[in-house]
C-alpha positions in Angstrom: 2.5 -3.7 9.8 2.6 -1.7 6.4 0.5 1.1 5.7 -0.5 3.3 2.4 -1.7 6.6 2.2 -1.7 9.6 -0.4 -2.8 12.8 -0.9 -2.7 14.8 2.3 -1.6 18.0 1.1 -0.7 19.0 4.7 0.0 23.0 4.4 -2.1 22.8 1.3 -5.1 25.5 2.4 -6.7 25.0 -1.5 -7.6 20.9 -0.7 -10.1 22.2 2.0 -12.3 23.2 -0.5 -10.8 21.1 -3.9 -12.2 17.9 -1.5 -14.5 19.2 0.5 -12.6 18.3 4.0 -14.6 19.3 7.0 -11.9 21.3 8.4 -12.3 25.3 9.4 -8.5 26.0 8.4 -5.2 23.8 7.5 -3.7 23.8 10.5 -6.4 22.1 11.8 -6.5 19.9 9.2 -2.7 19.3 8.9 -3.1 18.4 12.8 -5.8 15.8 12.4 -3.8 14.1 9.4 -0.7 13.7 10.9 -2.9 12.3 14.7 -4.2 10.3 12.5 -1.7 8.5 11.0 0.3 8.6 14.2 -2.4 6.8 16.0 -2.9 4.1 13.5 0.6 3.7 12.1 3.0 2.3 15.1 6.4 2.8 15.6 7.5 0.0 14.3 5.8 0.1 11.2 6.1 1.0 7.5 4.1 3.7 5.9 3.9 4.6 2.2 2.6 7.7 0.9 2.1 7.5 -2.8 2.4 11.6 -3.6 1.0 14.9 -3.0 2.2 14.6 1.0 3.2 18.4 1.4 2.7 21.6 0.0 5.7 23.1 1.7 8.0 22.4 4.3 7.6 18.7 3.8 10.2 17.9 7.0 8.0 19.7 9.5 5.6 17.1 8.9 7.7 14.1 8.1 9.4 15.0 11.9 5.9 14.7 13.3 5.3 11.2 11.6 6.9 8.8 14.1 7.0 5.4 11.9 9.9 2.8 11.4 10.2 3.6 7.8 8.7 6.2 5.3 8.7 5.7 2.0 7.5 8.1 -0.5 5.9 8.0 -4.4 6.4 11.8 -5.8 3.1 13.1 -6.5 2.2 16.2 -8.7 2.2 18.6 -5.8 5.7 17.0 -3.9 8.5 19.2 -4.2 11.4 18.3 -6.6 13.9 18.6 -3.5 11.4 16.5 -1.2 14.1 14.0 -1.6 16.4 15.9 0.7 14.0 15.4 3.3 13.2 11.9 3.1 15.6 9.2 1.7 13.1 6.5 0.6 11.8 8.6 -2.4 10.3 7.1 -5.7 8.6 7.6 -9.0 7.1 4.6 -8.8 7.6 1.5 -7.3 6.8 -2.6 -7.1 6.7 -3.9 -3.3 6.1 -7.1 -2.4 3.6 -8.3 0.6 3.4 -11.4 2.5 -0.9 -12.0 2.6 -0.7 -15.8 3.6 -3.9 -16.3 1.3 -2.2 -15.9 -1.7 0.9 -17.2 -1.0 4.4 -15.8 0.5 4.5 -12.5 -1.6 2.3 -10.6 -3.4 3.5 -7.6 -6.0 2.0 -4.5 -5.1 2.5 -1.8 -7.9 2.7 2.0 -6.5 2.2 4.8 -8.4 0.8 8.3 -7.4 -1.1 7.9 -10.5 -3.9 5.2 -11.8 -2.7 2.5 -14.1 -5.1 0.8 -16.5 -2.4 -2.0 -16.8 0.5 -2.4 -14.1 3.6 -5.3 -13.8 1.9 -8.5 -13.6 -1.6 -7.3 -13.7 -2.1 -10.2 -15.9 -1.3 -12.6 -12.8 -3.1 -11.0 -9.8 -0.4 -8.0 -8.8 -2.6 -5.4 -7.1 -2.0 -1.6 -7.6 -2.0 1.2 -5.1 -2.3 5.0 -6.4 -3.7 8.2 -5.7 -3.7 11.3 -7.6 -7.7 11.1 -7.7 -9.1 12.2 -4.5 -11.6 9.2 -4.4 -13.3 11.0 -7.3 -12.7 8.4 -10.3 -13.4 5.5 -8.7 -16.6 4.6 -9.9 -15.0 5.3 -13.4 -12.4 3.2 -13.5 -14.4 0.0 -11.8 -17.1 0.5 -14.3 -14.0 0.2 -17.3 -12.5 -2.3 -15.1 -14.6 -4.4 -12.9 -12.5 -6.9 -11.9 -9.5 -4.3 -11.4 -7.4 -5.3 -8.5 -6.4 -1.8 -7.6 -7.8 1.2 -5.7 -7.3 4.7 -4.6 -5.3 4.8 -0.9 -5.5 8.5 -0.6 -7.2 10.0 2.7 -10.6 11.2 0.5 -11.0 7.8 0.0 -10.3 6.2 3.2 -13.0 8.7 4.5 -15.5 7.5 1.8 -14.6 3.7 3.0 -14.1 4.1 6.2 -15.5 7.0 7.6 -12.1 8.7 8.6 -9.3 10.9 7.1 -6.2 7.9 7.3 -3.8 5.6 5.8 -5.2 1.7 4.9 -3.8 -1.2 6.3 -2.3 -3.6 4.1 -4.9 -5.8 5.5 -7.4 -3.7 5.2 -6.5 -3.2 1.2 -6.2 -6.3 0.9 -9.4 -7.4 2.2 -11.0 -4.9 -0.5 -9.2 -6.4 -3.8 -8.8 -10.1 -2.7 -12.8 -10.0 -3.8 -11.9 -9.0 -7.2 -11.0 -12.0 -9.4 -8.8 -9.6 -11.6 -9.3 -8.1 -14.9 -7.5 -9.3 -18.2 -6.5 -12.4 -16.4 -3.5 -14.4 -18.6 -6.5 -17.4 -19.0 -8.6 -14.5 -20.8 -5.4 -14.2 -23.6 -5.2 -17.8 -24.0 -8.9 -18.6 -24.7 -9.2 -15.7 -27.1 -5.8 -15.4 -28.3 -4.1 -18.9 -27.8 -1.6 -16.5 -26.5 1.7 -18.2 -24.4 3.4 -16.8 -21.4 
């Protein structure tokens, strides 16, 4: 299975209050992220984190996480050396997903931050991001109802889902599938006569 997640800021004592986490210090709070994830997220599966993961000392906590593969998107708050630590480290990044109810692939854009348009937004790609702390949200549907994107960071899992951890690519997908899209390529062609 493949997993997303962002924003932990595991050693990162300043997030406690920034998001209001119900923790009494960061080490408890770093512990509960990373049992988190590890209880969830099985060894034989894939987890992206799409920025902000550690404060410092990134490969104490990466040694804890005990996936398949990690992959990272740099976030604000990632070191500029975090690649030394972990070797699946990008800007941003276009996966693609097998949900067998849109066919054999779908692009998934990755970025730690929100996109208003994204590769092949136009033709149903989703986008994954962070950067926001579930605080935007609201925002950004309101501008962009149809938007087939959302925040996978932790604040916002607990605002979905009642708990500090990553989202299943099922579980993401079950969220945007709803969502017809916005700025569909039909829209261009009815008011533009636009081609491909």
């Amino acid at each position: 299975m493949i997993y997303f997640s962002a924003d932990l800021h595991l050693g990162h004592s300043g997030v406690l209050k920034m998001s209001n986490r119900p923790f009494s210090n960061i080490e408890e709070h770093d512990e509960h992220l990373i049992d988190s994830i590890n209880s969830l997220v099985g060894k034989r599966d894939d987890l992206y984190i799409l920025g902000d993961f550690a404060w410092r000392e990134p490969q104490k906590y990466l040694s804890q996480i005990k996936c398949r593969n990690r992959f990272l998107i740099r976030g604000n708050h990632d070191q500029k050396n975090i690649h030394s630590y972990i070797k699946n480290v990008y800007d941003t990044r276009e996966v693609k997903i097998p949900f067998p109810e849109e066919g054999p692939r779908t692009k998934v854009w990755l970025s730690h931050y929100p996109h208003a348009y994204w590769p092949s937004s136009h033709y149903g790609a989703l986008h994954l991001y962070g950067h926001l702390h579930s605080m935007r949200e609201e925002t950004l549907d309101t501008a962009f109802p149809r938007r087939r994107a959302m925040d996978v960071g932790v604040d916002n899992a607990y605002r979905l889902l009642g708990q500090y951890r990553p989202f299943s690519a099922e579980e993401i997908y079950g969220i945007l599938s709803i969502k017809e899209n916005h700025d569909p390529v039909e829209w261009y062609r009815e008011n533009y006569g636009a081609k491909e």
